[in-house]
N, C-alpha and C positions, 0 to 999 in steps of 0.2 A: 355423762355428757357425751352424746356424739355428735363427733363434728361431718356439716354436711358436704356430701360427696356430687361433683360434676363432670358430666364427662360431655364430650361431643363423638357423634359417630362421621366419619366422612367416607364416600364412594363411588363409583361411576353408575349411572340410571344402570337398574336392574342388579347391582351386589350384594342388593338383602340387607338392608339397613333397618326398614323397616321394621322386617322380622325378626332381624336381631333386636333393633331396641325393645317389640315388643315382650321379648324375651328376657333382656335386662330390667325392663321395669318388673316384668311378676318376679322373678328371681331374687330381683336385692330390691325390691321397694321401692323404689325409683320411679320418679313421674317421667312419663315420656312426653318429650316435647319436641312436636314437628312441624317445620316451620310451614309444610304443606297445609297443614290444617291452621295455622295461623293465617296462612295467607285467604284460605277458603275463608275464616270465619269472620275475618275483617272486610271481603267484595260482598259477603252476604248481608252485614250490618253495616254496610255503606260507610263507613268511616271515612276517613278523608284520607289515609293512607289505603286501605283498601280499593278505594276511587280510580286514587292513581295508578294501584297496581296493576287493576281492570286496565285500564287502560294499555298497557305493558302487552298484558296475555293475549289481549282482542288482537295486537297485530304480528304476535306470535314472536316476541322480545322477550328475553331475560328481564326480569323486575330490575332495574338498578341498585345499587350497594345502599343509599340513600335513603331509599325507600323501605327496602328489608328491614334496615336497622329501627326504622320509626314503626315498624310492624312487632318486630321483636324485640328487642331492649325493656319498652314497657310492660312487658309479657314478664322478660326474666328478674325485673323489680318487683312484681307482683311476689315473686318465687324464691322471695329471703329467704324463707324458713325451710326450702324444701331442698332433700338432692335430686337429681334429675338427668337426665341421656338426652342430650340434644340432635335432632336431628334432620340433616338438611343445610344446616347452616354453623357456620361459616362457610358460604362456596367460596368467597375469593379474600384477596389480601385486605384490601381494607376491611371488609366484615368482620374479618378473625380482629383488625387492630380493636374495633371498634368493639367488641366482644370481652377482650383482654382488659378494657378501660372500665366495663361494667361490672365484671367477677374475675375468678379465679378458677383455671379448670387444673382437675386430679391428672385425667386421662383424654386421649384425644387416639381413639380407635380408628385406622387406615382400612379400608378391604381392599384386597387386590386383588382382583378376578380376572380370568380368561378373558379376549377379548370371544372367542367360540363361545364360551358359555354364557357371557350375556347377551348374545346374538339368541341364542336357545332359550334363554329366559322371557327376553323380553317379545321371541314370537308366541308366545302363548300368553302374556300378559293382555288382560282385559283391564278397563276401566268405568266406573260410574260417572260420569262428567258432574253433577249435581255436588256431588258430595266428595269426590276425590278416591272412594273407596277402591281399594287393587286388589286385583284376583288375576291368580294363575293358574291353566285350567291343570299343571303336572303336581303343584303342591300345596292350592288355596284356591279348588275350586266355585262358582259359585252353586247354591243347589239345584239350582236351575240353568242349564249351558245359556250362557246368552244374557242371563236378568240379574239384574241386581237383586240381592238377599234381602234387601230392609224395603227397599221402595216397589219392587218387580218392576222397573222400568229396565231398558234396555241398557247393554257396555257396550263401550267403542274402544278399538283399537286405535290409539294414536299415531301419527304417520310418521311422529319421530322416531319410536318405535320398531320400525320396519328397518330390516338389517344396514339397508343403503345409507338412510339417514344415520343408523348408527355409529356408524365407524365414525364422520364428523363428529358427532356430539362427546364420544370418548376422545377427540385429538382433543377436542375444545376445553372436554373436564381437565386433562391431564395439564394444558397449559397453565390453566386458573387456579389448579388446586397445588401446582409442583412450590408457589411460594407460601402459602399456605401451610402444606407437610413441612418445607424447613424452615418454617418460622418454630412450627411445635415440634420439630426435633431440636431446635438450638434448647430449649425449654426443655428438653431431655423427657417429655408428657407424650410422646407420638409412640405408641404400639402396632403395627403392621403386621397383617394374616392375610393367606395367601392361600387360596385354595378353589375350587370348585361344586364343594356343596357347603350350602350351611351350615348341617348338621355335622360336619368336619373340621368347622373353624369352631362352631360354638364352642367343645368343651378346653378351647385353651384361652377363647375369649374370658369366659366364666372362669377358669382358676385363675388370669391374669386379674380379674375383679373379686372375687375372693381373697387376693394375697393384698391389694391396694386398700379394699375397703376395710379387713381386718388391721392393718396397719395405722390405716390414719384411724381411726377409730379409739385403736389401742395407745396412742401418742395425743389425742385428747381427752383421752380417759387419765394419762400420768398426766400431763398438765393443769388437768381441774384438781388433781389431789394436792398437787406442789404449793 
């Protein structure tokens, strides 16, 4: 019997959340689940939570707590039977409460990046607006400068994006998310890496989830015997 494993990743726009989850899911099995593409696939299928969220993004508003949760909860009931890397969400305190009422998470992965470097990141970040698809042209080119890979319609670069805006939208992560980390450090579940490339955090992300997943694994593997 193995028992299943949940983590949430958190981070400021541009820390590689992404890439790391998509990382975590080929490596340990694990379904990645991002609430970006939750929220894209609910305005596509008109939903009535998606409606609303439209509603939100058209006038360039954060989606409210309220609405997330009616987007995502029913997603993560779907997802009994699976482990999975959440990612994206919980951005603020009530989300995490409201999270904590639905399951139980392992791990709750922090990234703490340069404010330089995601200045650097996210000037070379491109996007698919249709689809939500991100490209970097330093490390997730698309193959054609400029077009999107699957549709060849054109990326835009977002204006939140552009350095000026960004320093706001990191004061604004850091105040939203400061109760959020110590809610999941009282929980003793909050892991923190710090670095400036990916491929520099990943291999301590990956033994830190190597050493949790053989653990609880190995502790429902004694308990189905007993």
């Amino acid at each position: 019997m193995s028992k299943l494993f949940r983590a949430v990743i958190m981070g400021p726009p541009g820390s590689g959340k992404g890439t790391i989850s998509e990382r975590i899911a080929q490596s340990f099995g694990l379904q990645h689940l991002s609430s970006g593409d939750f929220l894209r696939e609910n305005i596509a299928a008109n939903t009535e939570a998606g409606v609303l969220a439209k509603t939100y993004i058209e006038k360039r508003l954060l989606v409210p707590d309220h609405v997330m949760t009616r987007l995502l909860l029913p997603r993560l009931e779907e997802m009994t039977r699976h482990s999975w890397i959440l990612d994206g969400f919980p951005r603020t305190l009530a989300q995490a409460e409201a999270l904590s009422r639905a399951c139980e998470l392992d791990v709750v992965i922090s990234l703490n990046i340069p404010l330089e470097t995601l200045k650097e990141r996210l000037r070379h970040r491109w996007i698919h607006p249709a689809s939500g698809r991100v490209y970097n042209l330093c490390f997730n080119p698309p193959r054609v400068q400029g077009v999107d890979d699957i549709s060849g319609e054109p990326l835009i670069q977002h204006e939140d994006d552009r350095p000026e805006a960004l320093v706001a939208r990191l004061r604004h992560y850091k105040d939203v998310a400061k109760p959020v980390i110590d809610l999941y450090k009282a929980k003793n579940i909050l892991h923190t890496f710090s670095d400036t490339d990916t491929d520099r955090i990943w291999p301590h992300i990956s033994s830190l989830l190597n050493t949790k997943i053989r653990t609880d694994q190995s502790s429902a593997q004694r308990a189905s015997t007993n």
